[in-house]
C-alpha positions in Angstrom: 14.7 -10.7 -7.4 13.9 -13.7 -9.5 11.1 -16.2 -7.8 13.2 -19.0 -6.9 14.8 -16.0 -4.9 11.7 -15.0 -3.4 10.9 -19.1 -2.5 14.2 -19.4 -0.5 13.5 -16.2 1.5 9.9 -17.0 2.3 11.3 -20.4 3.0 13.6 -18.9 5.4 11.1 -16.8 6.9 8.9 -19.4 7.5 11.6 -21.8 9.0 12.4 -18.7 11.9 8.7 -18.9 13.0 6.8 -20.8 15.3 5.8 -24.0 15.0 2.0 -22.9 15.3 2.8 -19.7 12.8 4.0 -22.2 10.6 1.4 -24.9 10.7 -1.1 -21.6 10.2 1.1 -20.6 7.2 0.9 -23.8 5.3 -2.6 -24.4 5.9 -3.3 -21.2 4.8 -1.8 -21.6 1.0 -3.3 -25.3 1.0 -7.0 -24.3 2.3 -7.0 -26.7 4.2 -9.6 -25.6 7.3 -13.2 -25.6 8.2 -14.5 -25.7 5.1 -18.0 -24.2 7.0 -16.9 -20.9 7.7 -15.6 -19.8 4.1 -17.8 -18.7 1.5 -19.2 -21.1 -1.0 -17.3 -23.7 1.4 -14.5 -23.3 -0.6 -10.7 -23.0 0.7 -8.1 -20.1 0.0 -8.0 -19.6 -3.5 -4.3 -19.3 -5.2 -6.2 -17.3 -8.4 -3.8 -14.5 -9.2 -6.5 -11.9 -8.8 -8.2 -11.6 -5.8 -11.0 -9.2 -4.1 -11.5 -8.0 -0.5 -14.4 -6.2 0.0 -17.1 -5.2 2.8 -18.8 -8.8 1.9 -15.6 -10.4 2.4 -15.9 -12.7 5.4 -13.4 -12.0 8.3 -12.0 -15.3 8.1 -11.6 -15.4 4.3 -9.6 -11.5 4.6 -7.3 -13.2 7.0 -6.3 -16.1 5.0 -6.0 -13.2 1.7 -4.1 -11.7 3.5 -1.6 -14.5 4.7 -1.3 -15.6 1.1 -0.9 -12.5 -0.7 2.4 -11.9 2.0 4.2 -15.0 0.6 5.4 -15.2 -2.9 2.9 -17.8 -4.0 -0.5 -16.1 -4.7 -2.7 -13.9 -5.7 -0.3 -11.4 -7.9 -2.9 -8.6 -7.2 -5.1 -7.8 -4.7 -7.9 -5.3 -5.2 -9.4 -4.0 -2.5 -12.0 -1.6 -1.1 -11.7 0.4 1.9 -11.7 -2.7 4.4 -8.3 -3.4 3.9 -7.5 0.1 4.1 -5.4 0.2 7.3 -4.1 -2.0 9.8 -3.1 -4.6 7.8 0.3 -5.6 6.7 0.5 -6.5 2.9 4.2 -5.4 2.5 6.1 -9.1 2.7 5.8 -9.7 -1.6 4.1 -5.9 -2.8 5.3 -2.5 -4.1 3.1 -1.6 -6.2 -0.6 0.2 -4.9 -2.9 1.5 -7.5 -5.2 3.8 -6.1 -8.5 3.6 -8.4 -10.6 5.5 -6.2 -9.0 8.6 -4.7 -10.3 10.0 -1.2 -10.5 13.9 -0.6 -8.4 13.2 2.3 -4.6 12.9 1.2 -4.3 11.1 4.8 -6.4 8.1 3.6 -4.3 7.5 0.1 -1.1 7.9 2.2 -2.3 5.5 4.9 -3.3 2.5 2.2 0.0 3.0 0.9 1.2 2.4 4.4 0.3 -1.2 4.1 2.8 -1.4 2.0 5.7 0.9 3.6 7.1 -1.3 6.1 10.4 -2.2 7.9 11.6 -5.3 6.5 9.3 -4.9 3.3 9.9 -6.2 -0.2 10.7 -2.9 -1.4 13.3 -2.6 1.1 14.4 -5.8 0.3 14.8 -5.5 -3.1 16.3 -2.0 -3.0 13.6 0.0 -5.1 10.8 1.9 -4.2 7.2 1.3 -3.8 5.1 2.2 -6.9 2.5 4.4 -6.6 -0.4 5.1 -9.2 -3.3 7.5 -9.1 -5.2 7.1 -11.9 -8.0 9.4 -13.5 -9.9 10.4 -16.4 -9.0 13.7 -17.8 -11.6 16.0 -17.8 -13.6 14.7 -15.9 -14.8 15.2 -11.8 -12.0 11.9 -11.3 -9.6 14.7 -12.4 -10.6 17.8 -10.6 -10.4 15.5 -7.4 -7.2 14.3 -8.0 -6.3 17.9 -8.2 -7.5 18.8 -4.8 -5.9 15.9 -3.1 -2.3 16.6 -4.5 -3.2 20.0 -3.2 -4.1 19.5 0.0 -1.2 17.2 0.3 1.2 20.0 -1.0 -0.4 22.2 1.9 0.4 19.6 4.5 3.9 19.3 3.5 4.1 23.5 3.7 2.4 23.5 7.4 4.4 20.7 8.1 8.0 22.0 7.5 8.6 19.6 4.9 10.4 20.5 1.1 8.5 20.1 -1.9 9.5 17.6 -4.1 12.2 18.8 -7.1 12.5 15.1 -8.6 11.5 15.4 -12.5 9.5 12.3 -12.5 7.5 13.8 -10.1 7.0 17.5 -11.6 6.1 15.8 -15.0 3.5 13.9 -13.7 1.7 17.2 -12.0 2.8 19.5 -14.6 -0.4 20.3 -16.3 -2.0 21.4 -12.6 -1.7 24.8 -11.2 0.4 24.5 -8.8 1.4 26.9 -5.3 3.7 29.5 -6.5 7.2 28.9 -5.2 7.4 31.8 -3.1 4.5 31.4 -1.3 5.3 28.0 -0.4 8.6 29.1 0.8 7.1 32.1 2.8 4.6 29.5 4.7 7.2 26.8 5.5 7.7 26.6 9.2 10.4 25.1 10.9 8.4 23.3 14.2 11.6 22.1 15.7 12.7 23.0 19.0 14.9 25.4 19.6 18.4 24.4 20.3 19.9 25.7 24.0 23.9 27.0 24.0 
């Protein structure tokens, strides 16, 4: 989708909204508000990298967060854990690059959920979303990553739920050891209800 596609849609988005949604919108990109309750009294920045962190103001997240769901600005956002769930950031994303992993599979899945929406632009665009878990080989980044893939591959087996066959996927976890094949088939349960004839 080139960006003068992208324009047009978000221009058609925008002209099905409100009139206050829109007004918000607009001033929003612009940065045009109270100039007192941003930090360093500046207005929404259209940098192509931007931050969102703990520090972050409220105010100034909400505006990020406006801005990065319209084709306009910032290209990428990197955040910590405070925009790690109940936000929407799937209007103009697909990618998520997770630089630091959680022992919890749940957490990685739900930041990638800001992402994995209804009407998102990976949807839109017919591809999927992108994401990266990067570590450093041989290193404690490494053995985590390890026991999160894991533990996510013993969700899937409780759950009921086929492991993954696609080559891009077994090359990337090739080098760990993974849960022999007839074990995981021998723990797969099938929670759905019975059927009544």
């Amino acid at each position: 989708m080139s960006l003068l596609d992208r324009w047009t849609a978000f221009a058609g988005h925008l002209s099905s909204t409100t009139e206050s949604e829109r007004e918000k919108t607009l001033l929003n990109l612009v940065g045009e508000h109270d100039r007192s309750t941003t930090q360093d009294g500046r207005g929404t920045s259209l940098a192509q990298v931007r931050r969102a962190y703990g520090g972050t103001r409220r105010e100034d997240r909400e505006r990020l967060i406006a801005v990065f769901n319209t084709p306009f600005a910032p290209d990428i956002l990197v955040a910590s854990s405070v925009m790690g769930e109940g936000i929407d950031l799937h209007h103009e994303c697909r990618h998520v690059i997770h630089h630091d992993l959680d022992w919890n599979p749940s957490k990685l899945e739900q930041r990638t959920g800001r992402l994995d929406r209804i009407g998102s632009y990976a949807e839109n665009v017919g591809e999927n979303i992108q994401v990266y878990e990067p570590y450093l080989a041989g290193t404690h980044d490494e053995k985590m990553f390890r026991v999160v893939k894991d533990r996510a591959a013993w969700f899937d087996v409780v759950m009921g739920r086929a492991s993954s066959t696609d080559e891009g996927e077994t090359d990337a976890e090739e080098s760990r050891t993974p849960l022999h094949d007839r074990i995981r088939r021998e723990l797969v349960m099938d929670l759905r209800s019975p059927t009544i004839t």
